[in-house]
NUZA-284459 format. One line per 4 residues: number of its first residue (from 1); their letters; for each residue x, y, z of N, C-alpha, C. Coordinates in Angstrom, 1 decimal. Atoms other than C-alpha are relative to their C-alpha. Layout:
% residues N
NUM) A) X:Y:Z:X:Y:Z:X:Y:Z | ...;
END
This chain:
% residues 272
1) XXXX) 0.8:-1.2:0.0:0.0:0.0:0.0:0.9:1.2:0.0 | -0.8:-1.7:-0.2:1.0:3.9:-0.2:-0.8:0.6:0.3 | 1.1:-1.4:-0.8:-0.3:7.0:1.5:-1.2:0.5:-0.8 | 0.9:-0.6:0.6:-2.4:7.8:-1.2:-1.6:-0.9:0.2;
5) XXXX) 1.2:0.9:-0.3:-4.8:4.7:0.1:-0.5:0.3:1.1 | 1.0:-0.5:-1.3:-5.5:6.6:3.3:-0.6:1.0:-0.2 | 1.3:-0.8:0.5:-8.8:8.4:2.8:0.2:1.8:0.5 | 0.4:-1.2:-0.5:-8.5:12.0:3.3:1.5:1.0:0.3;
9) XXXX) -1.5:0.0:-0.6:-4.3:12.2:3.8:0.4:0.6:-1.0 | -0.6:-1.2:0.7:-2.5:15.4:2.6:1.4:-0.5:0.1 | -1.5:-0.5:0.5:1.0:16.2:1.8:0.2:-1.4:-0.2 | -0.7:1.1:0.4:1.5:12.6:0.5:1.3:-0.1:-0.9;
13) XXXX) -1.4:0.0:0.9:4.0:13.6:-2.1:1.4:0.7:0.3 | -1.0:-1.0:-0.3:6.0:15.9:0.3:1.6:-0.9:0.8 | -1.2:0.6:-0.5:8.7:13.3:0.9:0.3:-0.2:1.5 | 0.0:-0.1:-1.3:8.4:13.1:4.7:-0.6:-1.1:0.9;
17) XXXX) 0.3:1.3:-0.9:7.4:10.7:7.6:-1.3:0.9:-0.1 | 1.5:-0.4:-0.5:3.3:10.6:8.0:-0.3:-0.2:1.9 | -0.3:0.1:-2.0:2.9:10.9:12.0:-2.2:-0.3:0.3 | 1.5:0.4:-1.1:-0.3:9.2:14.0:0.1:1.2:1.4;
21) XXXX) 0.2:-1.1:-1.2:-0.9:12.3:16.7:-1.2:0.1:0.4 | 0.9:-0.5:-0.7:-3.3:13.1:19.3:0.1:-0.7:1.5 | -0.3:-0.2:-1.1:-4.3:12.4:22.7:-0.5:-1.9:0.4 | 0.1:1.7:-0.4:-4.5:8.4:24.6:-1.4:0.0:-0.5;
25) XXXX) 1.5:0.4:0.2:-8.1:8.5:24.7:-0.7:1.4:0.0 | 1.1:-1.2:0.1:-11.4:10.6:23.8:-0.3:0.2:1.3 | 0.5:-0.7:-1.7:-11.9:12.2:27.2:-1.8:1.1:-0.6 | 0.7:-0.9:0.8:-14.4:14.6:25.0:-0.2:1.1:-1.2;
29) XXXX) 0.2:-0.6:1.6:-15.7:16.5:22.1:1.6:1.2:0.0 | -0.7:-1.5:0.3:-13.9:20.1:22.8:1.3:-0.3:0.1 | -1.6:-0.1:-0.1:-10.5:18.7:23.9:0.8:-0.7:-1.3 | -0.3:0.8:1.5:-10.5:16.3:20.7:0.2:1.1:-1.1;
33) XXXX) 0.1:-1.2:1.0:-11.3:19.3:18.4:1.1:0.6:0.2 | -1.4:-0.9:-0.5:-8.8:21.4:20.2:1.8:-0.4:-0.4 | -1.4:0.7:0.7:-5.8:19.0:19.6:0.0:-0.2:-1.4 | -0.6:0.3:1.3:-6.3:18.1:16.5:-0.1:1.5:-0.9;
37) XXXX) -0.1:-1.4:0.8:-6.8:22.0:15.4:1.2:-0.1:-0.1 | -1.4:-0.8:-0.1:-3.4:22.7:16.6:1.1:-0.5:-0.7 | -0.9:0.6:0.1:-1.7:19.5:15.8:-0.4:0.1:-1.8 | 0.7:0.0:1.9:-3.5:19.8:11.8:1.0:1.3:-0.3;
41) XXXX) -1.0:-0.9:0.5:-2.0:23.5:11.8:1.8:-0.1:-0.2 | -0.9:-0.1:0.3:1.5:22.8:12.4:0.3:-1.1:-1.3 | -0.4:1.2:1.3:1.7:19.7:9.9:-0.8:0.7:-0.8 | 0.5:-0.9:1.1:0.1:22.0:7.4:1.7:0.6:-0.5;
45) XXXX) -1.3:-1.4:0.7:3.1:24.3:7.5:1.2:-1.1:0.0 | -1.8:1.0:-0.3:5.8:21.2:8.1:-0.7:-0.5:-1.6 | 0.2:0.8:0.7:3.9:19.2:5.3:0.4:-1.5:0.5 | 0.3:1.5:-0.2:3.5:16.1:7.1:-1.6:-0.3:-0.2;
49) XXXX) 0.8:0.5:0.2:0.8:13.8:6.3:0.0:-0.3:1.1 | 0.7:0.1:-1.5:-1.7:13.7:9.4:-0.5:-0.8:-0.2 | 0.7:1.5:-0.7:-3.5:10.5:11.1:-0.4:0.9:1.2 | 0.3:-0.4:-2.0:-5.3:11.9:14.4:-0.5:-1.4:0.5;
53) XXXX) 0.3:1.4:-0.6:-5.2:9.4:16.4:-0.6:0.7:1.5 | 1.0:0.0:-1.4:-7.8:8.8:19.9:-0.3:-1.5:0.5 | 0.4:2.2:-0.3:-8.9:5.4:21.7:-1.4:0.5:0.3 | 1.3:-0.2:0.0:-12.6:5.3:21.6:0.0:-0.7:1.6;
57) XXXX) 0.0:0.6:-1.3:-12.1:3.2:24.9:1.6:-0.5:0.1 | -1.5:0.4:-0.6:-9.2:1.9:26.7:0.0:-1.7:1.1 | 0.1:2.1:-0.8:-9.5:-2.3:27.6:1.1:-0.2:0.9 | -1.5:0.5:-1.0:-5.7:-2.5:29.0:0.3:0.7:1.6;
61) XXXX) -0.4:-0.9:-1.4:-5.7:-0.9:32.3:0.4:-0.7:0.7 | -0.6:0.6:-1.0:-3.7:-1.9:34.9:-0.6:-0.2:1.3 | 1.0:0.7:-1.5:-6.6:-1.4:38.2:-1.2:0.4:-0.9 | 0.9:-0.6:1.0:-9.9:-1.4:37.3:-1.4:1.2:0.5;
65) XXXX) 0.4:-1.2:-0.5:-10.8:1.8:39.0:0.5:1.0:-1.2 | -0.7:-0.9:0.8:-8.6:3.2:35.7:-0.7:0.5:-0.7 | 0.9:-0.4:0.7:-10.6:5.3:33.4:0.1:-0.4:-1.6 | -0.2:1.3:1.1:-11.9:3.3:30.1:-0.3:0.7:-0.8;
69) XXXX) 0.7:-0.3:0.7:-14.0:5.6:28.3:-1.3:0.9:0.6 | 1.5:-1.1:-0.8:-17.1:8.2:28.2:-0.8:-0.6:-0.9 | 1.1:1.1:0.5:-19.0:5.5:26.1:0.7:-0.1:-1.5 | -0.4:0.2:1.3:-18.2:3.6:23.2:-0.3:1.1:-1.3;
73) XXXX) 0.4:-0.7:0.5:-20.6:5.4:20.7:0.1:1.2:-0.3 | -0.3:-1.4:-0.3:-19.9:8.9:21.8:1.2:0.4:0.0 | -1.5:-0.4:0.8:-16.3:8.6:21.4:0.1:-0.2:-1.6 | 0.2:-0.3:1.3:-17.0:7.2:18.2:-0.2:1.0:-0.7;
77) XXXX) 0.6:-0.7:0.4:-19.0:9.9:17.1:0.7:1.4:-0.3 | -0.6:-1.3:0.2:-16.4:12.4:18.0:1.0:-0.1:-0.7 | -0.5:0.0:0.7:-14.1:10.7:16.4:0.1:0.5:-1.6 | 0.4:-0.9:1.3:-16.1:11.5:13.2:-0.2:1.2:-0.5;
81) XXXX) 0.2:-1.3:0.3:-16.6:14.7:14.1:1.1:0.6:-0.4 | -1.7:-0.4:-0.1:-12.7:15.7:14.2:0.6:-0.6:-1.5 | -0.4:0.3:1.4:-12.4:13.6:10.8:-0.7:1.0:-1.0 | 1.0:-0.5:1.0:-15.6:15.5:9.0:0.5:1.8:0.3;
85) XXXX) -0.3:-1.2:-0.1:-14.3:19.2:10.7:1.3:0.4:-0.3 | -1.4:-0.6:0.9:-10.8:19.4:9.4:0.1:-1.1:-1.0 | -0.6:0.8:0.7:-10.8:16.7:6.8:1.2:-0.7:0.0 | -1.3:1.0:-0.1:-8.3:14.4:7.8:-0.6:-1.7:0.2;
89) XXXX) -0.3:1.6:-0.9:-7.8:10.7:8.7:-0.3:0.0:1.1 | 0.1:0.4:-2.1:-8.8:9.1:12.3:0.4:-1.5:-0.1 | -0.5:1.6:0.0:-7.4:5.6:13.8:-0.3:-0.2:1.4 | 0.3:0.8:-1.7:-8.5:4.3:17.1:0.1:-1.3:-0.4;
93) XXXX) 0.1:1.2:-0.7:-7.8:1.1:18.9:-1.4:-1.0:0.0 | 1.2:0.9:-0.5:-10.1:-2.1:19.0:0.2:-1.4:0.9 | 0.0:0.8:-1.6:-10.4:-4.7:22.0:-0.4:-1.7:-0.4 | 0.8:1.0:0.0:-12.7:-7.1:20.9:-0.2:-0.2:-1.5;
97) XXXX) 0.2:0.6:1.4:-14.1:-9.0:17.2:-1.2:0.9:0.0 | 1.1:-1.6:0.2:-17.2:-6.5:17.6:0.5:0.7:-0.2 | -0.4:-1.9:0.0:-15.3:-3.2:18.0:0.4:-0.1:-1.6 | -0.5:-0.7:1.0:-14.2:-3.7:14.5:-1.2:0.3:-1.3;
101) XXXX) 1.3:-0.4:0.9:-17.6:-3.9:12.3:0.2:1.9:1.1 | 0.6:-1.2:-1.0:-18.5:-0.8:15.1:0.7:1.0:-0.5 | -1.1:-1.1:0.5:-15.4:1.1:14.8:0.4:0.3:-1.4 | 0.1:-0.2:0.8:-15.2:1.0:11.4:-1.0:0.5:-1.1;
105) XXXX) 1.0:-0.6:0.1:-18.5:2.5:10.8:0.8:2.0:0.2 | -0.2:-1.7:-0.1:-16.5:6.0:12.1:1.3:0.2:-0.3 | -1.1:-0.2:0.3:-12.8:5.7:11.2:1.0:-0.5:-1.1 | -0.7:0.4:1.1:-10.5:4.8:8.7:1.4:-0.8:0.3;
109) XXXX) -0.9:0.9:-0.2:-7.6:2.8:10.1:-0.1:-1.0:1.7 | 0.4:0.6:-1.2:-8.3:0.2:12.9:1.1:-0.5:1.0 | -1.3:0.4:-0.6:-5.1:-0.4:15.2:-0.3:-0.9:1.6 | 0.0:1.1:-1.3:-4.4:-3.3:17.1:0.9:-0.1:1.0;
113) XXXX) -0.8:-0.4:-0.7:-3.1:-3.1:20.5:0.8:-1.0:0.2 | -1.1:0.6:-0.1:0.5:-4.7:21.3:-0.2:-1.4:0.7 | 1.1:1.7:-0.6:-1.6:-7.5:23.6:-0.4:-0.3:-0.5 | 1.1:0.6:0.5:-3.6:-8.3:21.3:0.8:-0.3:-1.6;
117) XXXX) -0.3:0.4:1.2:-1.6:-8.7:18.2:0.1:-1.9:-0.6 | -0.3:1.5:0.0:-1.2:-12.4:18.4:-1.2:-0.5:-0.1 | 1.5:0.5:-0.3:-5.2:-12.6:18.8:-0.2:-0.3:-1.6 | -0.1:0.3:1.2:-5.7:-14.1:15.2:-1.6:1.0:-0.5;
121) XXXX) 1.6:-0.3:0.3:-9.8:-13.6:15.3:-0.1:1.6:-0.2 | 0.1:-1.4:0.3:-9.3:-10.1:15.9:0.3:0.8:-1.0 | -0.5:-0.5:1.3:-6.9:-9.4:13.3:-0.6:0.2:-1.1 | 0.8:0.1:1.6:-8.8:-10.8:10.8:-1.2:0.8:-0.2;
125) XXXX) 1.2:-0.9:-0.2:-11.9:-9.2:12.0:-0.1:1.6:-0.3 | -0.4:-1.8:0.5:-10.0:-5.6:11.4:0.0:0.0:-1.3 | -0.9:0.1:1.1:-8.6:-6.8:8.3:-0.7:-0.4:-1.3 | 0.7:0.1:0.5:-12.0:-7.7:6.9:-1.3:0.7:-0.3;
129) XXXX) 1.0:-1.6:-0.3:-13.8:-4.0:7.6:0.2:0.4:-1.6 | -0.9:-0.7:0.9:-11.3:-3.3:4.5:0.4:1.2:0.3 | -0.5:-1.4:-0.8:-10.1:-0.3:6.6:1.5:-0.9:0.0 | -1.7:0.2:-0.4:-6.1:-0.1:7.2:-0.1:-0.5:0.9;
133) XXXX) 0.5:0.7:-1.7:-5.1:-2.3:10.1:1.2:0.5:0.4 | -1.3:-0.3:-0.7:-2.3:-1.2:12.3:0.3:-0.7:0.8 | -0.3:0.8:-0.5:-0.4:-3.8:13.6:1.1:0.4:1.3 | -1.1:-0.9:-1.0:1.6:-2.5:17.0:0.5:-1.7:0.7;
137) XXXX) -0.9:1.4:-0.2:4.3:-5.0:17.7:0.2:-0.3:1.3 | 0.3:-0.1:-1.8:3.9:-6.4:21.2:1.7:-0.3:0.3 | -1.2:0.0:-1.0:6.5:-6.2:23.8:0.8:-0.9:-0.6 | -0.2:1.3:0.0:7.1:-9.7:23.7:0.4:-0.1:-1.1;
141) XXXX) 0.1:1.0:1.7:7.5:-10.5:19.9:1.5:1.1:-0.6 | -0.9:-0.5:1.2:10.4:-9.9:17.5:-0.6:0.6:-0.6 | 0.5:-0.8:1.2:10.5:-7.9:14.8:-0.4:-1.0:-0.8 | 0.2:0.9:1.3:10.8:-11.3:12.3:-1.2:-0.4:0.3;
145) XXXX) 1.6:0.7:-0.1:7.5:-12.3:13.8:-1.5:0.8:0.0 | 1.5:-0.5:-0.1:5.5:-9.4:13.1:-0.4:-0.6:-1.8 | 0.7:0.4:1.1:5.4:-10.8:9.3:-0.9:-1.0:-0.3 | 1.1:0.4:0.0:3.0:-13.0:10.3:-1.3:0.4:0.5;
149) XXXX) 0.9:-1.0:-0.1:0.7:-10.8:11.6:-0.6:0.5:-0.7 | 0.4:-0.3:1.6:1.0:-8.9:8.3:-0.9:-0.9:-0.8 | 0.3:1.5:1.3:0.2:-12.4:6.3:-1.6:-0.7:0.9 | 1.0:0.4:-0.5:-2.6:-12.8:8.6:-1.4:1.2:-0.5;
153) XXXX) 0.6:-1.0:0.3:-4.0:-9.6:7.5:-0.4:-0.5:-2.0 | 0.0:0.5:1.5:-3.5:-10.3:3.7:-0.8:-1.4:-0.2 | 0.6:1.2:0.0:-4.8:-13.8:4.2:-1.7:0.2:0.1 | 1.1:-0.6:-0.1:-7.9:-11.7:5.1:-0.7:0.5:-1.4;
157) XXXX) 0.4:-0.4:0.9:-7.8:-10.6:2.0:-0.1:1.8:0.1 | -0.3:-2.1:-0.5:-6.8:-6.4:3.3:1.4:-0.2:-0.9 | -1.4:-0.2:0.0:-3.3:-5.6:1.7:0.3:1.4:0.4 | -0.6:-1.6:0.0:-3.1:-2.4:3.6:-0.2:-0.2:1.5;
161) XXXX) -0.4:0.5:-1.7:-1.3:-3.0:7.1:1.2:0.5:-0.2 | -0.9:-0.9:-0.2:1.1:-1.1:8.7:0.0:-1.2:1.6 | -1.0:0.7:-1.1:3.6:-2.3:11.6:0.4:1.6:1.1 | -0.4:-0.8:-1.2:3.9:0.0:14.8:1.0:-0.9:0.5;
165) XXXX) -0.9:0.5:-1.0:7.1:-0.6:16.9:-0.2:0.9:1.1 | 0.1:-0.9:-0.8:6.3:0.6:20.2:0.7:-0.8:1.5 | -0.7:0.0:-0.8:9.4:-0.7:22.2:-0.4:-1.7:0.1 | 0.3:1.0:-0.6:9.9:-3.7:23.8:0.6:0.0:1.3;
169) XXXX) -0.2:-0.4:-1.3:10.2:-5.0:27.3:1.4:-0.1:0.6 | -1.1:0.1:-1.0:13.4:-4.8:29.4:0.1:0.0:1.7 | 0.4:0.5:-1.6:13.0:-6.3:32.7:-1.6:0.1:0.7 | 1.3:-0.3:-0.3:9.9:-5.4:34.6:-0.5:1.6:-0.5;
173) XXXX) 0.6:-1.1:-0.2:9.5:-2.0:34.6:0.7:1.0:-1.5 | -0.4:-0.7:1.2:11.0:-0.5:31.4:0.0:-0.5:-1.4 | 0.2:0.5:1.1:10.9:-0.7:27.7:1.6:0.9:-0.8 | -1.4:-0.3:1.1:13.9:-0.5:25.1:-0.5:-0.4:-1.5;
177) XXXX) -0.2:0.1:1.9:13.8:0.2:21.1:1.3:-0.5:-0.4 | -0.6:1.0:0.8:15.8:-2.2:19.1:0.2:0.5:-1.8 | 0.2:-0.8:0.7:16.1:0.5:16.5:0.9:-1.5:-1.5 | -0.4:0.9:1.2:17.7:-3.2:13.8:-1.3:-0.3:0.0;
181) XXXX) 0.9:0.9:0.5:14.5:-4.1:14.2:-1.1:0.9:-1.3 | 0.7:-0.7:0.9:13.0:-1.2:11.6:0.0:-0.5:-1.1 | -0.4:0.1:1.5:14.7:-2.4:8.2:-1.1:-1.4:-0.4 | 0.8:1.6:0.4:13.6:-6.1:8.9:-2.0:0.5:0.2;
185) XXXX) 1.8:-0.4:0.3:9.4:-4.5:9.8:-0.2:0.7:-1.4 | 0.2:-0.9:1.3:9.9:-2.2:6.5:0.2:-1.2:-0.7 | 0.7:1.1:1.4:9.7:-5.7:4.4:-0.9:0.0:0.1 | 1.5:0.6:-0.5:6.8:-6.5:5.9:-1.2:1.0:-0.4;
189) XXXX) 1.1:-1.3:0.1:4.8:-3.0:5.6:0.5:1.0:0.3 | -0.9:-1.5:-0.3:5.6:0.5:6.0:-0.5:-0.3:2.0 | -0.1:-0.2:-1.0:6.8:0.9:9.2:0.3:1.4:1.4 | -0.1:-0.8:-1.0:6.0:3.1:12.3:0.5:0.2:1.2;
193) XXXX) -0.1:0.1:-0.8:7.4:4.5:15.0:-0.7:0.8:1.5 | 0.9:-0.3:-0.8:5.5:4.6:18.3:0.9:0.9:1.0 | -1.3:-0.4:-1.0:8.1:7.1:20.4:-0.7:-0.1:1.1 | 0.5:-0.5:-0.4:5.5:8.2:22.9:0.1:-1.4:1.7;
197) XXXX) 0.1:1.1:-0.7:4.5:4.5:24.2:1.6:-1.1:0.6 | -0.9:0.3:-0.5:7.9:3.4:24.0:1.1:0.4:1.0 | -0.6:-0.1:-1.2:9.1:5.4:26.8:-0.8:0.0:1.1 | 0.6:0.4:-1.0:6.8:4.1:29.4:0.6:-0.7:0.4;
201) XXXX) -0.3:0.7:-0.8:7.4:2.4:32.1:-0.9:0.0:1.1 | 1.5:0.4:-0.1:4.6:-0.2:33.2:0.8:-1.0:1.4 | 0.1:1.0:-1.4:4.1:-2.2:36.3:0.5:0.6:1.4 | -0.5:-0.8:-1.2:4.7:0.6:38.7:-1.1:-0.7:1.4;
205) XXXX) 0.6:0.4:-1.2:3.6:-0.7:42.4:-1.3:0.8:0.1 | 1.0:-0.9:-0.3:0.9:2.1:42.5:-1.0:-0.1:-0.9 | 0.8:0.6:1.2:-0.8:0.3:39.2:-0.5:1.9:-0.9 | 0.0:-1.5:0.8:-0.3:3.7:37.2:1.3:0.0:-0.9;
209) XXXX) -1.1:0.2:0.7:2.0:3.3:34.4:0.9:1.6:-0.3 | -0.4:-0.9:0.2:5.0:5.7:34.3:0.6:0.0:-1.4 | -0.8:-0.3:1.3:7.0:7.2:31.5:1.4:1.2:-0.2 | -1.1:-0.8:0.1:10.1:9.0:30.2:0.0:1.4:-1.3;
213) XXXX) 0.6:-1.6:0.8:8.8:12.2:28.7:1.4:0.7:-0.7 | -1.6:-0.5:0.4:12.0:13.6:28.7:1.1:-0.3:-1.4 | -1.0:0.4:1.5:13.6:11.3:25.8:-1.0:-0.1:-1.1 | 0.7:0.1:0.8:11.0:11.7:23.8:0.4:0.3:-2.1;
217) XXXX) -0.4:-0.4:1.0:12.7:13.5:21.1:1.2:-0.5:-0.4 | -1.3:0.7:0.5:16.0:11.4:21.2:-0.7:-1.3:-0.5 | 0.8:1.1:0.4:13.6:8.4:20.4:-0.1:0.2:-1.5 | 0.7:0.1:1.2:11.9:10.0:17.9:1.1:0.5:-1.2;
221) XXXX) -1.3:0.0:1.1:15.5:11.4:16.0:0.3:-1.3:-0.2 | -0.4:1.3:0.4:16.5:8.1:15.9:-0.7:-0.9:-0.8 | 1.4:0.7:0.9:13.6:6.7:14.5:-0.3:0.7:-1.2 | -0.3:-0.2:1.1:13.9:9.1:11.5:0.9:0.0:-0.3;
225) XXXX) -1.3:0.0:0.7:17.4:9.2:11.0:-0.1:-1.9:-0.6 | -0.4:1.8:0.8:17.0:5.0:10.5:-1.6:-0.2:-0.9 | 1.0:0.5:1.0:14.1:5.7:8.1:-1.1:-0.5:0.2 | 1.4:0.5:-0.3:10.7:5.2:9.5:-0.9:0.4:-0.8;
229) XXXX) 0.9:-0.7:1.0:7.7:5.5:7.3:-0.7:1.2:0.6 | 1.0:-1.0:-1.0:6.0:7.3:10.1:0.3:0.0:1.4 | -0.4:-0.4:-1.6:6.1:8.6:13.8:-2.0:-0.4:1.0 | 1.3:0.4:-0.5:3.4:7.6:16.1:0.1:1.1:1.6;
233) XXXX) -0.4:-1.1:-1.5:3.1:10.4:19.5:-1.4:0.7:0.1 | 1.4:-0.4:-1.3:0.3:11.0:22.4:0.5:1.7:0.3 | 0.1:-1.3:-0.5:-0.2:14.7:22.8:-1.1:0.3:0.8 | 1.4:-0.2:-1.0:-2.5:16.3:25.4:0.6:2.0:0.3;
237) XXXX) -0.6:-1.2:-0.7:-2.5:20.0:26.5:0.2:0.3:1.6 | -0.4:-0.1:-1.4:-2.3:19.2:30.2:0.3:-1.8:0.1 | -0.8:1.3:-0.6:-0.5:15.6:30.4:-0.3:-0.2:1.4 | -0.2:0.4:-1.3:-0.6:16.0:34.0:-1.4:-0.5:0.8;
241) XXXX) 1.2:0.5:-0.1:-4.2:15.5:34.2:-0.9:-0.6:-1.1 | 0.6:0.7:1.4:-4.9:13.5:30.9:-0.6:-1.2:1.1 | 0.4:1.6:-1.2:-6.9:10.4:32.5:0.5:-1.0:-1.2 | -0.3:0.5:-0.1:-4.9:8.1:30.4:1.5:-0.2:-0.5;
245) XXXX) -1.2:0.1:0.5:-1.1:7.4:29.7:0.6:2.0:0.4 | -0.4:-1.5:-0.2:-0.3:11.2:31.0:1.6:-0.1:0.1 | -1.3:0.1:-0.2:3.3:10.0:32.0:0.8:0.1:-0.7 | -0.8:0.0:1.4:4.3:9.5:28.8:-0.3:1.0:-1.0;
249) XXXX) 0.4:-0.9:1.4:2.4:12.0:26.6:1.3:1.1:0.0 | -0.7:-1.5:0.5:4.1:15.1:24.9:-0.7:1.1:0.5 | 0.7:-1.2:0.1:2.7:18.6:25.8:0.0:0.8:-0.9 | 0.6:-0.3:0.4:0.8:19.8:23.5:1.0:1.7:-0.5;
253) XXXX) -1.0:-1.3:-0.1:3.1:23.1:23.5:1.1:-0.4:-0.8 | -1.2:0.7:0.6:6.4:20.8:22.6:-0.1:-0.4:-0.9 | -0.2:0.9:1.5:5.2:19.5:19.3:0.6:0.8:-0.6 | -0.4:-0.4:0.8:5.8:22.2:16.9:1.7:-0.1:-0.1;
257) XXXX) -0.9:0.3:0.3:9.2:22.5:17.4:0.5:-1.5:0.1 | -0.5:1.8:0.3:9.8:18.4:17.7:0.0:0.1:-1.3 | 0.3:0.4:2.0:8.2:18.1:14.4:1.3:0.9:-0.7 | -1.1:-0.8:1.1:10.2:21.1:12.9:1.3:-0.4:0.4;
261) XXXX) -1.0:0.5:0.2:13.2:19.3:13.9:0.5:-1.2:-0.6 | 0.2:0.6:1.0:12.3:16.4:12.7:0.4:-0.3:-1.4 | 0.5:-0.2:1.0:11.1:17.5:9.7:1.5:0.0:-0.9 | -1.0:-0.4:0.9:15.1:18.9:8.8:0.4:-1.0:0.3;
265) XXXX) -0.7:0.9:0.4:16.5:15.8:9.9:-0.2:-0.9:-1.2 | 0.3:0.8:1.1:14.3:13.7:7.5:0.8:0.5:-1.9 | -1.0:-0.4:1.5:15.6:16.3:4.6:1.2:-0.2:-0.2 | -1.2:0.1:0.0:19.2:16.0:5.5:0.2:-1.6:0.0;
269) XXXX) 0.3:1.7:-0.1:18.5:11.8:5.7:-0.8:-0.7:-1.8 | 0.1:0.4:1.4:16.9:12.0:2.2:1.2:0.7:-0.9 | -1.1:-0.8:0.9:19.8:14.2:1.0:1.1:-0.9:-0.6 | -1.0:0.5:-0.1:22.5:11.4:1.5:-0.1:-1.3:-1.0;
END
């Protein structure tokens, strides 16, 4: 597949990584709108190809006091609205073999979370909406074994699947990028990188997963200088009170210049 098969996806010809942005999950209409205004204007002026990404719900929580959702439906809905008010792409997460008829009723790329990639029924269930499936490569798994994943998707009869790397685990409580493992996912399907999720750090005693906010931007240079098709990164304009993944997100303030630095490494990386 090429960018030109995602419905609604600008600056495709502008030679650059396409970036999945927005916030963990739909918390509500006005904060969804709000991010993806801001984050649509600066990728206008960078010429990156936008994805707004949101989780219509959130299945993985660690207690189950965590916050999941403000209803399936109604995140959906805003999903569509944030697609149909700036014309772009949307991608939310699905849990279950239902969420994908459901969710594919309001979005255009269906992404499967890192637990769940190995679930076959599900895969195929995304992969037979004919929506893009986004395959995020679990902890656990090689890179050489996300091409079965892919071939599970194609077997579906979809040929348009993309490969998220979003770290893997190192010990209990941290996660490490294996930045060899990009060349061997880019056989398989254009491949992304998740910076945002890959500097978490899960299984905190207080069942609140933390994160390394801080290296966010040495992640994400490294992940274009080795050629990624795309960047994957949680934004929020208050992280500190996002109800989910806050630890890790970006502030909403710190994108423009990431991206615009970005942006010159990828030209100085196509130059060579």
């Amino acid at each position: 597949m090429t960018l030109n098969d995602v419905p609604k996806l600008k600056h495709t010809n502008a030679n650059n990584f396409f970036l999945l942005c927005g916030p963990c999950a739909i918390e509500g209409e006005e904060m969804a709108l709000r991010i993806a205004e801001k984050v649509l204007k600066i990728t206008d002026n960078l010429k990156i190809p936008y994805v707004f990404k949101g989780s219509f719900k959130k299945a993985n929580r660690s207690r189950i006091d965590s916050f999941t959702g403000i209803g399936d439906e109604k995140a959906l809905k805003i999903l569509r609205k944030v697609s149909e008010t700036f014309d772009i792409p949307t991608v939310t997460d699905i849990h279950e073999i239902s969420d994908a008829k459901m969710a594919a009723e309001y979005v255009d790329v269906l992404q499967i979370p890192a637990f769940l990639v190995r679930q076959t029924d599900l895969v195929v269930a995304a992969a037979e909406t004919g929506k893009i499936v986004n395959l995020k490569k679990g902890q656990f798994m090689s890179p050489e074994a996300m091409k079965h994943a892919v071939q599970k998707v194609k077997d579906a009869g979809n040929d348009k699947a993309w490969i998220t790397d979003r770290g893997t685990m190192f010990g209990y409580q941290d996660m490490i990028v294996d930045f060899r493992g990009i060349p061997t996912m880019r056989q398989y399907a254009p491949t992304i990188l998740d910076v945002t999720h890959s500097l978490q750090q899960p299984n905190q005693t207080i069942g609140v997963t933390g994160g390394r906010p801080d290296m966010i931007e040495t992640i994400a240079r490294a992940g274009v200088v080795n050629n990624v098709d795309g960047l994957f990164i949680e934004t929020h304009f208050d992280p500190a009170n996002a109800k989910s993944d806050g630890a890790n997100m970006l502030h909403l303030d710190n994108l423009e210049k990431l991206l615009t630095n970005l942006v010159a490494i990828r030209k100085t990386v196509n130059s060579l």
